[in-house]
DOFI-659871 format. One record per residue (C-alpha): residue number from 1; x, y, z. Coordinates in steps of 0.5 Angstrom, whole numbers, m for minus. Example, Ala and Ser with C-alpha at 12.3 -4.5 7.8 and 13.67 -1.06 7.14 Angstrom:
     i      px      py      pz
     1      25      m9      16
     2      27      m2      14
% end
This chain:
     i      px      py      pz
     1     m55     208     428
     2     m49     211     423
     3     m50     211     415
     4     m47     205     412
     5     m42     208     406
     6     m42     206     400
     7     m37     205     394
     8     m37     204     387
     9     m34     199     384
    10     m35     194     379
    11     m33     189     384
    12     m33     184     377
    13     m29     187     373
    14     m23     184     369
    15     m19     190     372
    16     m22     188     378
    17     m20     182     378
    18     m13     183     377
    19     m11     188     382
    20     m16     188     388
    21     m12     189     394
    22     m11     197     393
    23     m20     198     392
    24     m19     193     399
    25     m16     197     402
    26     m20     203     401
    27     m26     200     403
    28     m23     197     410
    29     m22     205     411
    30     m29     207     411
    31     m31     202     415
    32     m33     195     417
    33     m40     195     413
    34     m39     199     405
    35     m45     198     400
    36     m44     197     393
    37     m48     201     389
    38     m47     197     382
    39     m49     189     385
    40     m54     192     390
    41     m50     188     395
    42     m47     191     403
    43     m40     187     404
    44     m36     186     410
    45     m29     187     410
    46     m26     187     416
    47     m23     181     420
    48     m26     182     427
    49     m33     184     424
    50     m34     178     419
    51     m30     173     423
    52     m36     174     427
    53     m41     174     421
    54     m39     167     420
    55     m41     165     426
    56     m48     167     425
    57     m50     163     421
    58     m58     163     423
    59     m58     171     421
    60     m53     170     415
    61     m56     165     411
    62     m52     161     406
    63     m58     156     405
    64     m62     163     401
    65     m55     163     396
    66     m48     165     397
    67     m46     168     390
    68     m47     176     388
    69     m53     175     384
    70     m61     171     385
    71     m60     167     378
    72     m53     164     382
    73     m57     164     388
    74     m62     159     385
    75     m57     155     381
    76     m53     153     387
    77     m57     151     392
    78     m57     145     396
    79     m50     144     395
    80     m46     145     401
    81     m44     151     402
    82     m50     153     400
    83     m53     150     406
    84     m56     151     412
    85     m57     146     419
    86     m59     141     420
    87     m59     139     412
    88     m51     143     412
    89     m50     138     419
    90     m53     132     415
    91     m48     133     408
    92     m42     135     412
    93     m43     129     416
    94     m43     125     410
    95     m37     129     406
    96     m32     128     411
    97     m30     122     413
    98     m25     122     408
    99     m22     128     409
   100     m21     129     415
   101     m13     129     418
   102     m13     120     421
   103     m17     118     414
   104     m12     122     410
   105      m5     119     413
   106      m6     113     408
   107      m5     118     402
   108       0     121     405
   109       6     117     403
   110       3     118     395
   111       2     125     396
   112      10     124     398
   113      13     121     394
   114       9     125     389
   115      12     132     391
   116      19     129     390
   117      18     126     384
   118      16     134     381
   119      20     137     385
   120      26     133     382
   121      24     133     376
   122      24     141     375
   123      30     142     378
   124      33     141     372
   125      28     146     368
   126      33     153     365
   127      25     156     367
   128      18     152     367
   129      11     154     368
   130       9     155     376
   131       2     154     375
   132       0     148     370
   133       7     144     372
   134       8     146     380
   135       1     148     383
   136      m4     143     378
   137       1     137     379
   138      m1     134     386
   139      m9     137     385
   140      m9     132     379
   141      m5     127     380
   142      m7     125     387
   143     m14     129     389
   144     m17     127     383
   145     m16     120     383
   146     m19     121     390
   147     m25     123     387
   148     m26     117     383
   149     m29     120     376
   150     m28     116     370
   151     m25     118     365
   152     m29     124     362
   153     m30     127     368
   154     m23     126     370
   155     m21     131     363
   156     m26     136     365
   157     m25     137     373
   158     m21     142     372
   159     m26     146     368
   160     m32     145     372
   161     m29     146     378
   162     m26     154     375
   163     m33     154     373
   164     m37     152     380
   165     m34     159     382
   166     m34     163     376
   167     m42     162     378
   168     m42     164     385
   169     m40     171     382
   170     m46     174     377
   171     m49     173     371
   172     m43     177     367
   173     m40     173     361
   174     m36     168     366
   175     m43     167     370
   176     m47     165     364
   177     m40     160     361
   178     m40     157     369
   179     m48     155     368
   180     m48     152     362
   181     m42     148     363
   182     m44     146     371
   183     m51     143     367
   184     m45     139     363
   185     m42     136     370
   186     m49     135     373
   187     m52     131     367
   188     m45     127     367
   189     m46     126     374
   190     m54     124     374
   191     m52     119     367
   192     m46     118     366
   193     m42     115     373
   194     m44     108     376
   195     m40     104     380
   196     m37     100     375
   197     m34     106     371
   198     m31     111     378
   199     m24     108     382
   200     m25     103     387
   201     m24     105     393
   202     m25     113     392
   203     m29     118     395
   204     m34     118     389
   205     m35     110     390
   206     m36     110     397
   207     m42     116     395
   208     m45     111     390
   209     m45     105     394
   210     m49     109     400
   211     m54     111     395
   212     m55     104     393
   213     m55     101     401
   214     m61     106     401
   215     m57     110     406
   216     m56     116     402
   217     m62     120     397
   218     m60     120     390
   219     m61     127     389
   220     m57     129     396
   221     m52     124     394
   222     m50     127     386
   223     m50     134     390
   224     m44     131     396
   225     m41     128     388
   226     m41     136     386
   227     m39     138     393
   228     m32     134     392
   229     m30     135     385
   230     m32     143     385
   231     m27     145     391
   232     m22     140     390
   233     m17     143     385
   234     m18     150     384
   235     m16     153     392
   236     m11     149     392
   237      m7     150     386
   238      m9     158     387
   239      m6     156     394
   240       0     153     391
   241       1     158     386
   242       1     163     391
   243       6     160     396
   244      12     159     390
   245      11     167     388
   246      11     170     396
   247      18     165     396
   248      20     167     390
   249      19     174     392
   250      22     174     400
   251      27     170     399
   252      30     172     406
   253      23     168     408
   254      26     162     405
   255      33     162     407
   256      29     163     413
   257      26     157     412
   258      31     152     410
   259      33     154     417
   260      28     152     420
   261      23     148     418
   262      18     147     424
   263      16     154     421
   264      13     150     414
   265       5     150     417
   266       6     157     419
   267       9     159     412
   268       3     155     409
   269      m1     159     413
   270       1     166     411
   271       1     164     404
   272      m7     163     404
   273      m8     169     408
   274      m5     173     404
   275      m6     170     397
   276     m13     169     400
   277     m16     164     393
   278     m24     165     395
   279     m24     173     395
   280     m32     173     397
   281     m38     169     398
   282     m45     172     400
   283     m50     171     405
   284     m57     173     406
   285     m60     177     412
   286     m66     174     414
   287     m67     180     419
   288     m63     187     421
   289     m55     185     422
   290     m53     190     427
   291     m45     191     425
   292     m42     196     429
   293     m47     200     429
   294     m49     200     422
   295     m55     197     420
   296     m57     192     414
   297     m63     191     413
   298     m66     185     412
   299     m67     181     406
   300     m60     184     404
   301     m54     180     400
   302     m48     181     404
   303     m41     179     402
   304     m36     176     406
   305     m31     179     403
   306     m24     175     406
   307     m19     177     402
   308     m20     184     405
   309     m20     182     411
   310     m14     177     411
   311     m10     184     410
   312     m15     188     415
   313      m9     194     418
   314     m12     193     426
   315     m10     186     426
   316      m4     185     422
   317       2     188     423
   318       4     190     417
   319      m1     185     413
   320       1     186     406
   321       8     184     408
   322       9     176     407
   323      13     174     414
   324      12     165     416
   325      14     166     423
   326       8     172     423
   327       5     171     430
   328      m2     172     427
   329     m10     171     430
   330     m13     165     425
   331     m13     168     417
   332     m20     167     414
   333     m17     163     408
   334     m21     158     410
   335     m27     161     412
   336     m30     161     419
   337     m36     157     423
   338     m39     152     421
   339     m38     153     413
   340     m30     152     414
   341     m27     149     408
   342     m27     142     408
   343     m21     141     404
   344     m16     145     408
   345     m13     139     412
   346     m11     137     404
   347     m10     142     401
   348      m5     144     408
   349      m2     137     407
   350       0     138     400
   351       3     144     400
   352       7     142     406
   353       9     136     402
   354      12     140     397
   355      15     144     401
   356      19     139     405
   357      21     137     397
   358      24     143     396
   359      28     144     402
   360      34     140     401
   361      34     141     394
   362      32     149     392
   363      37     154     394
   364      33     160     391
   365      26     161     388
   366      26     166     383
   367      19     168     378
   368      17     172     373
   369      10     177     374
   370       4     172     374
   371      m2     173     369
   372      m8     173     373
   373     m13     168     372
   374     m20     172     371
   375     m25     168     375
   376     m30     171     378
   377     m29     168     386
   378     m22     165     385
   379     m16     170     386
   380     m10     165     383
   381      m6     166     377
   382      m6     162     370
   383       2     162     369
   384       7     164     372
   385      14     163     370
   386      19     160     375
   387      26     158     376
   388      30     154     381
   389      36     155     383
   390      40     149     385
   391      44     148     391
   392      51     146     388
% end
């Protein structure tokens, strides 16, 4: 068996986080397994290897904890993601329902008309923030009202969310802030929701009426509540993000586009493979994994590192260049197996409504550079300046 490379990074850093894809790169070019020395973590970084990583969830176990560290581990259990069968079946069974493609043609027209309304309105703009005016808009005007809290939670979804994943990494300073304020969220959820305060009709009152029919657990039912506000916002507005940039900067790809609109989910796609939202989440062996003729021993933390892989040379032609019409195997964005994100059909759905908003109206995107929001499992962007430029 071949010796597994190590590289040293400081995988959590904020210079890290704010240009990843050069150290990505480098470990995809020692090989399909690297260690890295500082988190005590092996990490998978090609596509074909960790696609099929993802797929063996009876030896990579999420259910023993998907964050880089133990403390996270522990502090997420239970959750989906965090799950495995036959608990993970049972959850997903539960949680997705609403968002599948024929429950979500009723939001359709909302989120429509929503787009339109955005899109209208920063058309007029001399310059708008891309992130809070663009990519926040549909998560919380249309997602969150889907998930029904009340409304001190609705105010503070979008902190609890960014937290969920900054705890999925380790117990840095991010770690520590994301506990204490995930501990807010599970005493607002255990205290302080009933069926008389959340939305009718949504995702959290279907939730609250099976645990009141005796259906549903109460302890497994304030786990699924967390399980729809936690994703909902932050991979989709990274998304969305990433998607407006990309065209800001390949504007043959938009002309493109605009030429041919059957090219929109497609688009959509390369935008997440590319911007890749979740960089990472872990796994454990509860055996030796054989990679390629490497060997991780059991009981190791392994990280599933998408980001690289959605970028992974042997794969992609030319994987750092954005091309919508890009004839591609499927991207890792949202996962593989039986953990595939259960909110892509959403999130597809509203980036493609906004672009359909944009087509007649935009003739060019431009922007300025991004900061990058510092979070420690979510490669997205805290402001980015945009520009439309109006077809006249």
């Amino acid at each position: 068996m071949t010796s597994i490379p190590s590289y040293n990074c400081d995988f959590y850093s904020d210079n890290f986080i704010k240009n990843p894809f050069p150290h990505y790169a480098k470990m995809r070019s020692l090989g399909p397994v690297v260690y890295i020395p500082e988190l005590k973590n092996y990490a998978l970084t090609q596509y074909n290897s960790l696609k099929l990583a993802l797929l063996d969830y009876k030896s990579l176990s999420s259910g023993k904890g998907i964050a880089s560290d133990e403390v996270g581990c522990q502090f997420v259990k239970g959750q989906i993601v965090s799950s495995d069968p036959p608990i993970h079946k049972a959850m997903r069974k539960v949680i997705l329902p609403p968002l599948m493609p024929q429950a979500l043609k009723e939001v359709i027209p909302d989120i429509k008309k929503a787009s339109d309304q955005i899109i209208n309105e920063l058309i007029n703009k001399k310059e708008f923030d891309g992130v809070t005016e663009l990519a926040q808009y549909l998560p919380l005007s249309i997602v969150r009202d889907l998930v029904g809290l009340p409304d001190f939670g609705k105010k503070n979804m979008l902190k609890w969310a960014a937290a969920s994943f900054d705890v999925l990494g380790i117990q840095n300073e991010r770690g520590i802030k994301g506990v204490q304020e995930i501990v807010e969220l599970r005493k607002f959820i255990s205290g302080k929701i009933n069926l008389k305060n959340v939305k009718s009709k949504s995702w959290i009152e279907r939730i609250l009426k099976m645990i009141d029919a005796g259906i549903l657990d109460e302890t497994l039912g304030n786990r699924i509540i967390r399980d729809y506000i936690n994703p909902s916002l932050d991979t989709t507005i990274s998304a969305i993000s990433h998607l407006i940039y990309l065209l800001s900067k390949n504007n043959q790809e938009w002309k493109k586009l605009k030429q041919d609109p059957t090219l929109l989910k497609n688009t959509v796609n390369e935008a997440i493979r590319l911007g890749s939202p979740i960089r990472s989440f872990s796994r454990i062996a509860i055996k030796d994994i054989e990679i390629e003729n490497y060997i991780i021993p059991k009981h190791s933390r392994v990280m599933m590192i998408f980001a690289s892989a959605n970028r992974d040379e042997k794969v992609y032609e030319k994987p750092n260049e954005f091309c919508i019409d890009r004839n591609f195997k499927d991207h890792l964005g949202f996962g593989h197996g039986i953990h595939s994100c259960v909110g892509m059909h959403l999130a597809q759905i509203e980036m493609i409504s906004l672009l359909e908003a944009m087509l007649p109206l935009v003739k060019k995107i431009e922007t300025k550079e991004p900061e990058i929001a510092l979070n420690n499992t979510i490669y997205g962007f805290s402001k980015l300046p945009t520009k439309f430029i109006p077809i006249s």
